[in-house]
N, C-alpha and C positions, 0 to 999 in steps of 0.2 A: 810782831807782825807775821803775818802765814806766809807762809811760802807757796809759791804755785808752782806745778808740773811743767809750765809748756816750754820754760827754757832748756830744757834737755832733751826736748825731742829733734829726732833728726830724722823719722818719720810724719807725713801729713797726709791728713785725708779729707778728701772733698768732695762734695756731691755733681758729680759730672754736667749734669742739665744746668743747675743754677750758679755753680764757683762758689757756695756757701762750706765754711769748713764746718766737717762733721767731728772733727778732733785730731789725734797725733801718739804718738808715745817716740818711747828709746827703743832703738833696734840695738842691743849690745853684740848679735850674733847670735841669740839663741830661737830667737822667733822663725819659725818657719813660714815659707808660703802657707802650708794649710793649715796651721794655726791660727794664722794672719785671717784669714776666713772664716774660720771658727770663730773669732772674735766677732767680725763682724755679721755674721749668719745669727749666729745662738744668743749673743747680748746684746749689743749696740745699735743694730737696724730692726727698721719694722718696713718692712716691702712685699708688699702683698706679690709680685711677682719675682723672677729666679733674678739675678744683677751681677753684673759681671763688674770687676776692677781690673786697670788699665795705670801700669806707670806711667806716669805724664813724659818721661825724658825719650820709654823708647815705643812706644803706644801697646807696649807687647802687657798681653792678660794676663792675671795672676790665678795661676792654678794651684790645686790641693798638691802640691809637692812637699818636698822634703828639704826641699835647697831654703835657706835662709834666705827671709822678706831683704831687699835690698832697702839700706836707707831713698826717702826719697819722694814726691809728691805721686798721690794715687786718687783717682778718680773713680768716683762707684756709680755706673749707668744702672738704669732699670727703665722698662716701661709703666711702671709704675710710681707713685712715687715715695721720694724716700726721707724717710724721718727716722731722727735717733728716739731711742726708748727713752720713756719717762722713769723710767728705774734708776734710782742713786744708792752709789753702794751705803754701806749701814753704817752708820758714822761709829767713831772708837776714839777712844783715850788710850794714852799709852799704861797699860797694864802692870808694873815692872812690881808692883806696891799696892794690887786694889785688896782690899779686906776681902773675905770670907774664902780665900783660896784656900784648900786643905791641906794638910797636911802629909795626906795620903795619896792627893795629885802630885804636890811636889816630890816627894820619894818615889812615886811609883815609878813618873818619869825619869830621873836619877840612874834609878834601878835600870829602867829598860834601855836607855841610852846610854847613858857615859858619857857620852861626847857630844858636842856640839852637832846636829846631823845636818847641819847648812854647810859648813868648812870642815867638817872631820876632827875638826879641831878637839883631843882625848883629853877627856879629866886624868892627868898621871898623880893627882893626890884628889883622889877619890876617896883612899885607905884613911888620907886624914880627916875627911869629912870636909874638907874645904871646898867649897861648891862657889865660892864668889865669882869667878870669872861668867856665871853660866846663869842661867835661868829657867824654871819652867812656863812656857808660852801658852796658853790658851789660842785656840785658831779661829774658832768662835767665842768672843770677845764676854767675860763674865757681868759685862754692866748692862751686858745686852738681853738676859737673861726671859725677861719676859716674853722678847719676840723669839729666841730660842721655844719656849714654852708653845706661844701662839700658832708657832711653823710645825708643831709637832717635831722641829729636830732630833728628838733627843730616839727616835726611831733608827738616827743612824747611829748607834750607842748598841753594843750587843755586848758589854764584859761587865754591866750593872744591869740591878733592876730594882724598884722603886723602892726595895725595903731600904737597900743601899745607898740610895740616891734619888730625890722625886722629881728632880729633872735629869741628873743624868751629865748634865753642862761640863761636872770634874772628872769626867769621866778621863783617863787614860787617854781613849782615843781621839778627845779633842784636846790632847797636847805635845809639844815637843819639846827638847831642850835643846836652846839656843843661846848662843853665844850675847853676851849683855849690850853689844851695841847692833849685834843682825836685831836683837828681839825690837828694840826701836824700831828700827825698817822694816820687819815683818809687822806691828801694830799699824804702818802707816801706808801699808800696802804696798809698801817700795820694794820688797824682794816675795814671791809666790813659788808655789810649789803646783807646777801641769799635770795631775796622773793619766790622765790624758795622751801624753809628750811620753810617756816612760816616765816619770816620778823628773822629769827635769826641773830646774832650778832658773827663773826667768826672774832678771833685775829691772825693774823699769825704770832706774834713775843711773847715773854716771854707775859704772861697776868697779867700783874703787876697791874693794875684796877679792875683785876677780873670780866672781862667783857663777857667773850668768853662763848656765849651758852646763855646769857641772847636776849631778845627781844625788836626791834625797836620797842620804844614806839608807842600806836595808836595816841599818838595827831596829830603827824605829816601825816597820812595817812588815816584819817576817809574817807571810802567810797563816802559820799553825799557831802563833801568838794571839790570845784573843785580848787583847791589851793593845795592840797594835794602832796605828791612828789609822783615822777612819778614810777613804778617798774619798766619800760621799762631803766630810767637813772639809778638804782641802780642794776640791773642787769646790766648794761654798767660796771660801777666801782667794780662791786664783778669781772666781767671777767677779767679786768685791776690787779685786787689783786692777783689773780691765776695766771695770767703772769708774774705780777713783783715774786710772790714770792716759787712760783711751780716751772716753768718753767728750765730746767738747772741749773746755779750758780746762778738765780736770778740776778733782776735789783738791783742796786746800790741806797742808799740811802744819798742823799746829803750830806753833812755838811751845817747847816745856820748860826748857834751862833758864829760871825768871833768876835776874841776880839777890842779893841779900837786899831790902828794903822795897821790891817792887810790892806794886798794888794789883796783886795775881788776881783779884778779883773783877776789877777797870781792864786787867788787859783780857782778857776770859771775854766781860762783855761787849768790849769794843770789835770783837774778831769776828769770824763768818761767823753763823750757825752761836750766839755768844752764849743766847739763855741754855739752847741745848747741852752746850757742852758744859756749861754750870752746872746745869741738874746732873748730867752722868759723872761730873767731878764727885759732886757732892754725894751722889748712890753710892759711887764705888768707896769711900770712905767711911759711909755708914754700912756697907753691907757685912753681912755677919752679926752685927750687933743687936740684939734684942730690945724693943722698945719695949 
């Protein structure tokens, strides 16, 4: 069965004229007031005029500060009126195992990281080639490939070019190496990265790693590195996290751990979104492979 987002919110948001909730997330502490804004300016509303938000408890406005969004109900006025975007973030499967990832993504990243760049957490048997704890993550999702193509993404890619690579997708800078159970929570939008924020580290679910507020490592991002990942794709995936988990009831996050003898196909269909996420089951296990 999926699991939904709203139980862990301890922020809520509402359309001041009507009492209609517009959605909610988790304030761990690392949300700012003008982030909190930025959400809702640049993704989530469509308001033809300027709107102001207003904590319910003390009627006091929320401005582009720096001080952390307090948990709490908030009200978004306008004289216009106000509706959430029809935009849903890009649906994904958890990547841990899709075919045609390279072999030259996985090492590169390896290579330029080391370490976990979410918890710092050092590969110290690196020298043995033991790489199990760790993974390499794609930030745009490789099953998603086509609409990668479509959006022209692969413009935010400048360390390939197309002899190398004709989308560009394993590209280096749309990867990191993450830790084997953050990579989970980063597939499922539950931990983002703001370059926006300074490279911050925002958790939108309980922060049980005690991650939320800390910063994206610089190994992964040195200026003069042309390997480096990209803020153009990590601002892609912080927007995806704000939809999956801002946004109204929020997106649905799958179930993957089926035990021995389920009918992974019956519970696949019976979920949200069930054929979609069959077919990208099914891509992602066929890809690479030549028919």
């Amino acid at each position: 069965m999926p699991i939904n987002r709203v139980g862990v919110r301890n922020v809520f948001i509402y359309n001041g004229a009507t009492g209609d909730s517009l959605g909610g997330m988790r304030q761990n502490g690392s949300i700012t007031e003008a982030v909190f804004l930025e959400m809702l300016g640049h993704v989530l509303l469509i308001v033809d005029t300027e709107f102001q938000v207003k904590a319910r408890a003390s009627q006091r406005i929320v401005s582009p500060t720096s001080n952390p969004l307090e948990p709490g109900d908030y009200d978004v006025y306008s004289d216009s009126a106000i509706e959430l975007t029809n935009e849903v973030c890009v649906d994904r499967i958890l990547s841990h195992s899709v075919s045609g990832r390279e072999d030259r993504f996985r090492d590169g990243i390896r290579q330029r990281d080391g370490k976990c760049v979410l918890s710092g957490f050092l590969n110290l048997n690196a020298d043995l080639n033991d790489w199990s704890p760790f993974e390499a993550a794609h930030v745009f999702p490789l099953e998603k490939e086509d609409l990668w193509i479509h959006n022209n993404y692969d413009t935010w890619v400048t360390d390939m070019d197309a002899v190398t690579g004709p989308s560009k997708i394993n590209s280096c800078q749309n990867g990191l190496l993450i830790r084997r159970d953050l990579h989970t929570m980063f597939d499922n939008y539950l931990i983002s990265i703001n370059p926006n924020d300074g490279y911050k580290i925002t958790v939108f679910n309980r922060d049980i790693f005690g991650l939320d507020g800390a910063i994206l490592d610089p190994v992964c991002r040195v200026p003069t590195d042309p390997h480096r990942v990209s803020d153009e794709i990590l601002r892609w995936h912080f927007r995806q996290s704000v939809l999956a988990n801002v946004k109204g009831a929020g997106a649905p996050i799958y179930e993957h751990d089926f035990p021995p003898g389920t009918d992974m196909v019956k519970e696949v269909l019976e979920g949200p979104n069930g054929q979609g996420r069959l077919e990208m089951e099914i891509a992602s296990r066929l890809r690479g492979f030549e028919v």
